[in-house]
Each structure stands twice: as structure tokens, then as C-alpha cells.
C-alpha positions in Angstrom: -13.0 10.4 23.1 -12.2 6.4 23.4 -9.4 4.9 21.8 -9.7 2.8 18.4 -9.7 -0.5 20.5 -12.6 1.0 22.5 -14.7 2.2 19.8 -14.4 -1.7 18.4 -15.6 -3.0 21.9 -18.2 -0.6 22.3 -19.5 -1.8 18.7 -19.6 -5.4 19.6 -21.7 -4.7 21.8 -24.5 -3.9 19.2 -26.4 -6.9 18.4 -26.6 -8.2 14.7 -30.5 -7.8 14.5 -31.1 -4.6 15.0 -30.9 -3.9 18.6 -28.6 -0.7 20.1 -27.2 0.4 22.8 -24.8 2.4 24.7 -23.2 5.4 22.4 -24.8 4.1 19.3 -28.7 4.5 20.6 -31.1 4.2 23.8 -31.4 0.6 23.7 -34.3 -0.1 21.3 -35.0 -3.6 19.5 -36.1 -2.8 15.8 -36.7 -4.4 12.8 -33.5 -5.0 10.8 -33.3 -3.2 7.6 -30.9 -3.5 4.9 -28.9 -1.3 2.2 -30.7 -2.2 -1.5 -27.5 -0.7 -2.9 -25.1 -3.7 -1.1 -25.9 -6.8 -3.6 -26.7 -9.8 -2.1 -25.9 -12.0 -5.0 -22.5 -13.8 -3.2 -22.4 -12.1 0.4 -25.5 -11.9 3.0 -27.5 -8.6 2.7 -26.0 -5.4 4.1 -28.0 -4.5 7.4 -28.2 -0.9 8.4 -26.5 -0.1 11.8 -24.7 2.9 13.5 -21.6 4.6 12.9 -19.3 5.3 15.7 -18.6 8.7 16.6 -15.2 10.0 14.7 -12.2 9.8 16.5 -9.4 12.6 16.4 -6.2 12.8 13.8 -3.7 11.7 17.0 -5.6 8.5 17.9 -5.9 6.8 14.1 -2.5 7.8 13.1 -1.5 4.2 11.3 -2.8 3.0 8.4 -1.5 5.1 6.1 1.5 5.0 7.5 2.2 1.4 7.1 0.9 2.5 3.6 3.9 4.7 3.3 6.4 2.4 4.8 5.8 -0.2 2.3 5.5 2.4 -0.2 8.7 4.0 0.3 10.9 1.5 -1.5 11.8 0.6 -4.6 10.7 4.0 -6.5 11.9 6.6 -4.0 15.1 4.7 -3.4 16.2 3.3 -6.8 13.8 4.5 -10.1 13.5 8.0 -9.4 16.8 8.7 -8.8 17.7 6.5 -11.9 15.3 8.6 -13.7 16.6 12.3 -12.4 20.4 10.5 -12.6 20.0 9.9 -16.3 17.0 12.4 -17.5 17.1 15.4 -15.0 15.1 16.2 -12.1 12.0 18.1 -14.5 10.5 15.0 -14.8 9.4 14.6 -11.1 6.3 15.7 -11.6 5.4 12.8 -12.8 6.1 11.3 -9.9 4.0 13.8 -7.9 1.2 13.0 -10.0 1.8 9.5 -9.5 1.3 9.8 -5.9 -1.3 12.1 -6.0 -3.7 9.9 -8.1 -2.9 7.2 -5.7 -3.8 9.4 -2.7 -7.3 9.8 -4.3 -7.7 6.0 -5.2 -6.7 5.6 -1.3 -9.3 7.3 -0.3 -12.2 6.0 -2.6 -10.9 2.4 -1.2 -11.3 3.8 2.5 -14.9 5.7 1.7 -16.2 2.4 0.6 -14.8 0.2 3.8 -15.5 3.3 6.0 -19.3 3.5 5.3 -19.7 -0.4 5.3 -16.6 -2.2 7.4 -15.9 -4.2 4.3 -12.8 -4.3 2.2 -13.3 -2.5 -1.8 -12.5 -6.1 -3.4 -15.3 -7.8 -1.0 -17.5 -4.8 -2.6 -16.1 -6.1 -5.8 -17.7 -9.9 -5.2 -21.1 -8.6 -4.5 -21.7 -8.2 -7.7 -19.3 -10.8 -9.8 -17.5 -13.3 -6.9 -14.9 -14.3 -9.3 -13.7 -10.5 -8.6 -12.6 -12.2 -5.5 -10.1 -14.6 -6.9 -8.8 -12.5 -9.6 -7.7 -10.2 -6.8 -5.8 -12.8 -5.2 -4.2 -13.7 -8.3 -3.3 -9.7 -8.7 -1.8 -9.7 -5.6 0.2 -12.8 -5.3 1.3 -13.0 -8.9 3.2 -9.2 -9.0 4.8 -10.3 -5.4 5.6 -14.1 -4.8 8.8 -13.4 -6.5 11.1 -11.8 -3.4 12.6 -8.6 -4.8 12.5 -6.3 -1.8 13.9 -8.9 0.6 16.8 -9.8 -2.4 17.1 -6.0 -2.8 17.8 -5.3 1.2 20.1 -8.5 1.5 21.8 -7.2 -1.9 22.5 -3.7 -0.5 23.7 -5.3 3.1 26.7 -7.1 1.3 28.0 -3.1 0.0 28.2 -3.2 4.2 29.4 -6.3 5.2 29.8 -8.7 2.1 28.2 -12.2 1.2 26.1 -14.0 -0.2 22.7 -12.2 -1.1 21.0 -15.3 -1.4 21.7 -16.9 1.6 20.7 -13.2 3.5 18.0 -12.7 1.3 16.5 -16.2 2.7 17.5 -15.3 6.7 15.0 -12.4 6.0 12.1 -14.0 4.2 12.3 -16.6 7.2 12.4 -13.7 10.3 9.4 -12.6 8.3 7.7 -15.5 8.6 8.7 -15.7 12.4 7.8 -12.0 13.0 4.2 -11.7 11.4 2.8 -15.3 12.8 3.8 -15.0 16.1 2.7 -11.3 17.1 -0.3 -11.4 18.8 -2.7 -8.8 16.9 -0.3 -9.0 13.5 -1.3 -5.5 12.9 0.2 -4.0 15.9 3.4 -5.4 15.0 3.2 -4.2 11.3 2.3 -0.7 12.6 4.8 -0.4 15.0 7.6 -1.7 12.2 6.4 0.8 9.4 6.5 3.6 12.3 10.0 2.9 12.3 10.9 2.5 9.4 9.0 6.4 8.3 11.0 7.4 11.4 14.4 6.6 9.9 13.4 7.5 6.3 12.3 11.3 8.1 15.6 11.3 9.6 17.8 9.9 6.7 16.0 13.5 4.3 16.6 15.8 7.1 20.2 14.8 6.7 20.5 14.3 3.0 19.1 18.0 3.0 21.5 19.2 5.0 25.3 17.5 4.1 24.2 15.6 0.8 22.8 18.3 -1.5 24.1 21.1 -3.5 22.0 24.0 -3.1 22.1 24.6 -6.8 20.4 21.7 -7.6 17.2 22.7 -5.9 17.8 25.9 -8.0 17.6 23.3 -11.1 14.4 22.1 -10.2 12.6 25.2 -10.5 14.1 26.1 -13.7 13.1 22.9 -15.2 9.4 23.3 -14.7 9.5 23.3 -19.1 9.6 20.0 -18.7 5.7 19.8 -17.6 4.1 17.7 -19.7 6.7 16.0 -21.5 8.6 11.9 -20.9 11.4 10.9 -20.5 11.3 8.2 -23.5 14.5 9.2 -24.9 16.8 8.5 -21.7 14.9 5.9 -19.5 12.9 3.0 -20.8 9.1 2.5 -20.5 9.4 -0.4 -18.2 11.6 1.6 -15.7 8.8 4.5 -16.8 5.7 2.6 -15.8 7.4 1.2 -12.6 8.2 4.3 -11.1 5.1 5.7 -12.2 3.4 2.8 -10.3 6.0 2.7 -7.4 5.6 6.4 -7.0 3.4 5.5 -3.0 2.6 2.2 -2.8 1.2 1.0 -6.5 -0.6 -1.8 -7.3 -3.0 -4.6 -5.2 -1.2 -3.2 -2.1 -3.3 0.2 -2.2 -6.4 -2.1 -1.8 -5.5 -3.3 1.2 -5.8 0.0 2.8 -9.5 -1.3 3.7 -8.2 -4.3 5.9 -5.5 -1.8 8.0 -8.1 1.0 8.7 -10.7 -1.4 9.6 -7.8 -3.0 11.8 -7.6 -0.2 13.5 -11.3 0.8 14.2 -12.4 3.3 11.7 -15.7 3.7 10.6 -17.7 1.0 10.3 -14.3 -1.3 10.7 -14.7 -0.9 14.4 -17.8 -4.0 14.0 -14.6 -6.2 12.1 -12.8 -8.8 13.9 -9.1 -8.4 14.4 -6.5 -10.9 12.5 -4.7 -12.1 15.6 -1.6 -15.3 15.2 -3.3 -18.5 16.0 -0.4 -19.2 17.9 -0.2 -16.5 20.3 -3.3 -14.5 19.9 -7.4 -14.8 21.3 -9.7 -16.9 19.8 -11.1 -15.6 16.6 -14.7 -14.8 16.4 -16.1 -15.9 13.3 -16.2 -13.4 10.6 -18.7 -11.3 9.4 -19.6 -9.2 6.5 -20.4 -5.6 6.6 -23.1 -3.2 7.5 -24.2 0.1 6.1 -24.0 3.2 8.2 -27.7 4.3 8.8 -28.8 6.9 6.9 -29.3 9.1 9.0 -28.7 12.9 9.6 -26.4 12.0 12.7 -24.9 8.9 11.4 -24.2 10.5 7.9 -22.5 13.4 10.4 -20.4 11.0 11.9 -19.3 9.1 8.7 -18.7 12.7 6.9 -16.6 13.1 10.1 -15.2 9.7 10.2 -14.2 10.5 5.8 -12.6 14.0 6.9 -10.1 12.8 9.6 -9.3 9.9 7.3 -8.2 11.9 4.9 -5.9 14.2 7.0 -4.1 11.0 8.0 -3.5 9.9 4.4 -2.6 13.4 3.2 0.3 13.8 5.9 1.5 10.0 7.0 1.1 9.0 2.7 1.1 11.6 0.2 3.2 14.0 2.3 6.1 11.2 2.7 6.0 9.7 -0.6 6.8 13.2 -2.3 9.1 14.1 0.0 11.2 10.7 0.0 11.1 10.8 -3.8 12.0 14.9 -4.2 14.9 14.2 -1.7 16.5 11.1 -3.0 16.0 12.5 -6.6 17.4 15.9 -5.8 20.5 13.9 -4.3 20.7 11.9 -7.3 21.0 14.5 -9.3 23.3 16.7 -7.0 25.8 13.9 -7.1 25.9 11.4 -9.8 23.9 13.4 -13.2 25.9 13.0 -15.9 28.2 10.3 -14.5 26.5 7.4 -16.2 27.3 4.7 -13.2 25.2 2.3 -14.9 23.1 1.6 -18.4 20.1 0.5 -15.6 17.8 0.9 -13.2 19.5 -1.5 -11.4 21.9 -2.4 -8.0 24.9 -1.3 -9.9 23.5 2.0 -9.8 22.8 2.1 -6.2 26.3 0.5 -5.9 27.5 3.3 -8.0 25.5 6.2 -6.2 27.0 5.1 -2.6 30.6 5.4 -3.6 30.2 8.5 -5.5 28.3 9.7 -2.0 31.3 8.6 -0.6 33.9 10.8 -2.2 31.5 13.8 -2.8 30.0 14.3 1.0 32.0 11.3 3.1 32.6 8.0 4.2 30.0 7.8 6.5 27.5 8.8 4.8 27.4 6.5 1.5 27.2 3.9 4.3 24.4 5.4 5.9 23.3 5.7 2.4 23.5 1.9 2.4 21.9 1.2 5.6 19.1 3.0 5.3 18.3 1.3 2.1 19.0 -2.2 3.7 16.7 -1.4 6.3 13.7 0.5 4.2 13.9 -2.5 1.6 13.7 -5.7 4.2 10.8 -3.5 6.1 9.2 -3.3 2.3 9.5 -6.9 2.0 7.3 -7.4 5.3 5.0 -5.0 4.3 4.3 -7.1 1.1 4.2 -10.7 2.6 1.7 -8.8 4.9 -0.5 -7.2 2.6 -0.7 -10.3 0.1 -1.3 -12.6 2.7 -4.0 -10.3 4.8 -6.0 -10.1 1.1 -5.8 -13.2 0.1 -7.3 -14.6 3.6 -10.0 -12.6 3.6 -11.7 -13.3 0.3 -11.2 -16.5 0.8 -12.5 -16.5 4.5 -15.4 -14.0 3.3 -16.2 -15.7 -0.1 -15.4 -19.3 0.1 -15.2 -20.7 3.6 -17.5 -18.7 5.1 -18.7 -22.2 6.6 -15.6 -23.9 7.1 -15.4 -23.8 11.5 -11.5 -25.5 10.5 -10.1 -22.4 8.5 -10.4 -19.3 10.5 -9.0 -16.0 8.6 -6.0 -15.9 10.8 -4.8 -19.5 10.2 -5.4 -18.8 6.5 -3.7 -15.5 6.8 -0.5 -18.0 9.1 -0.4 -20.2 6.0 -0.1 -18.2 3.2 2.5 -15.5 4.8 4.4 -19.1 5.3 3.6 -20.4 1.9 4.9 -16.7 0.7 8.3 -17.3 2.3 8.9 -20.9 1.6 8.0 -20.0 -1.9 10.6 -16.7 -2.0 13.3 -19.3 -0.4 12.9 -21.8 -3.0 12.9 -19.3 -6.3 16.1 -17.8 -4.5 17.8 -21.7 -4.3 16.9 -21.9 -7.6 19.4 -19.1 -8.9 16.6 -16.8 -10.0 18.1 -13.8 -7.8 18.0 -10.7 -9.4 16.1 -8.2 -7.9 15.8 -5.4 -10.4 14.4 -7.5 -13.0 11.6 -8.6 -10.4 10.8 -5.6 -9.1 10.3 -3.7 -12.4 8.3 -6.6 -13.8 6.1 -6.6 -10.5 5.7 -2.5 -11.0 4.4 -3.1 -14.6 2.2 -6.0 -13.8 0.6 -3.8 -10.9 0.0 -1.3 -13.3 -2.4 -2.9 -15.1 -3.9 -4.3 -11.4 -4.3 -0.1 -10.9 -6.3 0.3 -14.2 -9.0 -2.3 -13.3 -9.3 -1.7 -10.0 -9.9 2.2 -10.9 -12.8 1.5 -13.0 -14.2 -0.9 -10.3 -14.0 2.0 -7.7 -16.2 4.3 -9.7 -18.7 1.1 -10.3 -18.6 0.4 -6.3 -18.6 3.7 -5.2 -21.3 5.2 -7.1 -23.6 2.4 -7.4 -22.7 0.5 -4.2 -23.3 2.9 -1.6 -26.5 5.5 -0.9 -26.8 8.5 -2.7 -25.6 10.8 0.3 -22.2 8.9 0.6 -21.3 8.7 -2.8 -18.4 9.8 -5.0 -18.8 12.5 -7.2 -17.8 15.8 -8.3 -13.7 16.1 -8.1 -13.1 12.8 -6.8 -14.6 10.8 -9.4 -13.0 13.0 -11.9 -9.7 11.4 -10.5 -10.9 8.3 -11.0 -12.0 9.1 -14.1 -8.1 10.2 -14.9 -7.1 7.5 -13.0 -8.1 5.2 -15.8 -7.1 7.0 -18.5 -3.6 7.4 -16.7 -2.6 3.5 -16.1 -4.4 2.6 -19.0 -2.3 4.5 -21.2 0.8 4.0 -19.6 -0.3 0.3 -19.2 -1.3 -0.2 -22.7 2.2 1.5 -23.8 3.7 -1.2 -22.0 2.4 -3.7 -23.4 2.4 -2.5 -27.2 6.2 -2.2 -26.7 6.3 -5.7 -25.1 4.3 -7.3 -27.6 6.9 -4.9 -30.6 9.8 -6.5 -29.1 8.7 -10.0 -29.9 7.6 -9.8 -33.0 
């Protein structure tokens, strides 16, 4: 088997009009033919060509790491803990099913980009462009305001003291630095979120071990009444809905799964240019749209392949570290501070709290590990996000608008807005608007909403965008089919109380 890099090399090699070669054929010209299901309305047809062969678990570990590394933020570290500190640890299986739904969306997203080598929201535009925009808007609007890189600066000064401001901006600008002048960005990103699923693996091992009672794991068990039921009466719907939403990755940033596995080669990604810095990386090719895996008995082999080992890598490097990170930092919630009401909110007084009372309950050290890590998994968050915004908002607009423009290539669009995205974060922070609670939950709810569109469009794309042999159905779209129902509601509930508040 070839590496991920290889596999992309090798497909290059197949010309656009129908001719193949090497592992993908014998080398015969034929007539191009393309998908009727792929729309044509906005994009170029969809030509038919041939699916790599399917690479082993060990060689595309990646994707859904990074997935989990931005993921593993806000809800694991701060609402669910608020939520078990305040309501009781019975409720977590909310958060399970949070995850879980997400872990099924995840894969949806990857079946579409994995059988065509284009990203769901490009899907989207085939058949209504302005899907394209919109999605931009989804993304940016939840996420210019710099809440992770505020939260990681704000839990640095319980270590060293200052100004979370003027940290806060040293990190959005080291962002900027360190995602426009890596040579392939997503190299650097992977090798970041690697790290930072490293430290979170090491930082429960030890939690396990010195921070929790072992009575509290018998608590778990013996609230299982709980299925079923909210939380309403101890913990707000806002902080509700974010946690629900925060509970993996939640919102815009679940799309974007497309562009990392097709960064790294899977599927019918491996025909996809790279998005390398402008500054340090190779020239660009120009950009192309997708192509439909032949169908084929052996091609629909391989992508049947290609949709299995994608899902082991999403079920243990996503789902498998998003429940664990939020069972573990609930379960020490609740073995230390339940009952102590160290703050009204879901906010940085509580994590405040929660490290002192760490302090005196286990030690010293490790409330301040307790500290570190969350400096650490938070700032690594905020790089995530200025990633994931910036690499979906340069592709629809290299795909769907300047396809033509020679001037814009996607990696100087993708240089500019990571730089607009930071200049942006420094200036709301100069401006006194600097607390990162209050943007983080309004983000969550906001990408709530993102999650109940985008779960209807999946079922759309996925049933009538693909062939019949590749399409969703059975289980999976009854997921999706929940999937709806389950932001919708708690998205609608949102906004009924919003709207009840004002009037």
C-alpha cells in the first residue's frame, strides 16, 4: 500500500478526459462520461473516473483527529462540567448523544466528499449557489468573535497573571504567523491537533487516577433514571444548547471534515489540490471540481472500502475522545466541586473556582496542571477555528466565484482571510468586548441552528446527489432524520425563549 501523498500523485496522473493509467486502468482513452445525479446548474458536470484503492486505518489517521482537537474545548472543559457541577452527572447522556449524532452527520459529510472529492457545501451549490455564501456567513458569523483564544489567554493569567487581552492578542497573532507560513497548512494543523489529543489522553489518564473519587463513578450508574429527562431547572437553555452543540465539534466546523480528508488523500480527495502558504509552499495548480467514482463493481469495492476505514478513524480519533474527555472532566466536576455552587454560571469563575477546589481536594500541582492543560487545549481550539473558517470560506469562493480569477488562487484567499480573522479578533478585543463565556455560548447557539439546516441538506445531497449504489439509507438516514428533529427542537427552544425574554 502507498501512502496518502502517493495515492494523490498517482491520481494526477489520470487525465481529465477520460484517459487512465497506472493502478486506476490499462491505459485506455475513452469517451468521458458524467454523473446525471451531480447538477450542473453552477459547477461543470461531474465526470466519472476511478477510485483509488483504500488505504489502511494507520496511514489516514488525521482528519478526525484534528476534528477532535478542535472539538475538545469549550464543552468538555467548561459546560459539561458546569452542567454535572450544578445538575448531576445523569444528564451526560445527553452529551453522548450529542456526539453520537455528530459522529453520523461526520460521516454523511465524508460519504458525499469521499465518492466525489468535493466538499458537502460545494454539493450544496450545485443545486442553489447561494448555499455557498450562506455557508460562509454560518461559519464566520458564530466564530469572528475570539472566544477560545480570550478563553486560553484568560486561564493563563490563573498561572502567571496579566492582562487577558493583551495575551489573548499575542495568540491570535502567532496564529496568523503559524497557519500562513507552513508549507502544506494541513500538515501543520495535523501535527498541532495530534498534540494537543496527546495531552488531553494524558491529562484523563491522570484525572482518573489522583482526581476522582471512586464513588462518583458509582453515581453515574445509579443515575441512569435520569434518561430521558433536562436539566431545565438547574442550568439554562443557552448553556443547554451549547453544550449540546459543543458536545464534538458542533456547528460549520463539522463540514469542514470534507476539505481535511480530501487534504489528506481519501477517496476521491486524492484528485484535489493541496492548500499550501503562498509564501512558503509550491505553486498551486488551479482548482478543480469533483468527479464521481465509476460505477463500477470494483470501483464501488474500493469506495465501500474507502467509506469503511473512514469510519474506523472517526469512531476512535472522534467519537471515542469526545466521550471520554467529556465523561472524565464531568466525573471530576462532580467528584470535587457538586454542591459547592462556585459560580451562578457557565462561566471562567467557575473554572477559576474548580482549579482551587482541585487544589485543596487532590494538590497543588494538579489544579495547575488543571490550568495548563486548559490554556493549551483552548489556544489549540482557537487555531483550529481560524483554520476551519478560513479553509471554507476560500474554497466556495475559489470553486463558486473566482473560478476564473488567475490573481486569487485558494491559498492566497485562504492567507487573507485567516489574517482578516485575526486582525478582526485583535480589534473586537481593543475594543473592550472581552468576555469569553458570553461569546462562546452565543457562538454554540448560533451553530445550532447552522446543524439543523445543514442536516436537512445532507439527506437532500446524499440521496439525490449521488448514484443509487452509494447512497444513504436505512440507519444512517434515520440519524439524519433525528438529527433534524434534535437541533430543531433544541434550536427552536432557543429561540422561543429568546424571543419570551424580550417581549
Amino acid at each position: 500500500m502507498r501512502a496518502a501523498g502517493e495515492v494523490r500523485t498517482l491520481a494526477n496522473e489520470v487525465s481529465t478526459r477520460g484517459t487512465t493509467t497506472g493502478r486506476f486502468g490499462r491505459g485506455t482513452e475513452v469517451e468521458p462520461q458524467y454523473a446525471p445525479e451531480a447538477r450542473s446548474d453552477h459547477l461543470p458536470p461531474m465526470e466519472y473516473r476511478d477510485m483509488p484503492e483504500p488505504l489502511p486505518l494507520r496511514k489516514v489517521l488525521g482528519p478526525s483527529v484534528i476534528l477532535a482537537g478542535v472539538g475538545v474545548g469549550s464543552g468538555e472543559y467548561i459546560l459539561w462540567p458546569y452542567i454535572s457541577a450544578n445538575a448531576g452527572i445523569g444528564f451526560l447522556y445527553l452529551a453522548v448523544v450529542g456526539v453520537t449524532i455528530q459522529y453520523f452527520l461526520n460521516m454523511e459529510i465524508e460519504r458525499y466528499t469521499l465518492a466525489t472529492g468535493e466538499t458537502a457545501i460545494a454539493g450544496f451549490a450545485r443545486s442553489w449557489k447561494p448555499w455557498g455564501i450562506l455557508f460562509v456567513i454560518f461559519a464566520v458569523v458564530p466564530n469572528i468573535w475570539p472566544g477560545w483564544g480570550t478563553a486560553g489567554a484568560t486561564t493563563f493569567t490563573y498561572l502567571v497573571g496579566g492582562s487577558p487581552t493583551t495575551i489573548a492578542i499575542i495568540v491570535l497573532l502567532a496564529i496568523g504567523v503559524a497557519l500562513t507560513t507552513s508549507p502544506v497548512v494541513y500538515k501543520a494543523l495535523e501535527r498541532a491537533e495530534f498534540f494537543k489529543v496527546g495531552l488531553t489522553i494524558v491529562f484523563l489518564a491522570i484525572a482518573i487516577v489522583a482526581g476522582i473519587k471512586a464513588s462518583a463513578w458509582g453515581h453515574l450508574g445509579a443515575n441512569a433514571q435520569r434518561l430521558g429527562t433536562l436539566p431545565t431547572s438547574d442550568v439554562a437553555i443557552a448553556t443547554l444548547l451549547a453544550g449540546l452543540v459543543f458536545a464534538g465539534a458542533g456547528g460549520a466546523n463539522n463540514l469542514v471534515q470534507s476539505n481535511w480528508i480530501r487534504e489528506k488523500g481519501f477517496g476521491m480527495g486524492a484528485y484535489i489540490p493541496k492548500v499550501e502558504s503562498p509564501l512558503t509552499g509550491e505553486p498551486e495548480p488551479q482548482p478543480s471540481t469533483g468527479s464521481m467514482v465509476r460505477q463500477d463493481e470494483e470501483n464501488i469495492a474500493r469506495f465501500r472500502g474507502w467509506f469503511r476505514v473512514a469510519n474506523k478513524e472517526q469512531l476512535v480519533s472522534f467519537w471515542a475522545i469526545c466521550v471520554a474527555s467529556i465523561t472524565v472532566f464531568s466525573v471530576l466536576a462532580y467528584s470535587t466541586v457538586y454542591g459547592k455552587n462556585i459560580s451562578d454560571d457557565a462561566d471562567f469563575a467557575f473554572i477559576k473556582g474548580e482549579g482551587e477546589v482541585l487544589k485543596d481536594v487532590v494538590g497543588p500541582w494538579f489544579g495547575t496542571f488543571f490550568w495548563i492543560f486548559g490554556t493549551l487545549s483552548l489556544v489549540l481550539v482557537a487555531l483550529g477555528v481560524v483554520d476551519y473558517v478560513s479553509r471554507l470560506s476560500a474554497d466556495v469562493l475559489k470553486t463558486l466565484h473566482l473560478r476564473d480569477n488567475e490573481r486569487w488562487s485558494e491559498s492566497k484567499l485562504y492567507m487573507a482571510i485567516v489574517w482578516t480573522m485575526c486582525l478582526l479578533g485583535c480589534a473586537i478585543l481593543l475594543s473592550g468586548f472581552d468576555q469569553p463565556l458570553v461569546l462562546l455560548v452565543l457562538s454554540a447557539c448560533l451553530n445550532g441552528i447552522v446543524m439543523f439546516i445543514y442536516s436537512i441538506l445532507l439527506i437532500r445531497l446524499n440521496r439525490r446527489g449521488l448514484p443509487p449504489a452509494i447512497r444513504v439509507t436505512g440507519l444512517r438516514l434515520g440519524v439524519l432524520m433525528f438529527a433534524v428533529a434534535f437541533y430543531g427542537f433544541f434550536a427552536g427552544w432557543y429561540v422561543i425563549t429568546q424571543v419570551g425574554e424580550l417581549s
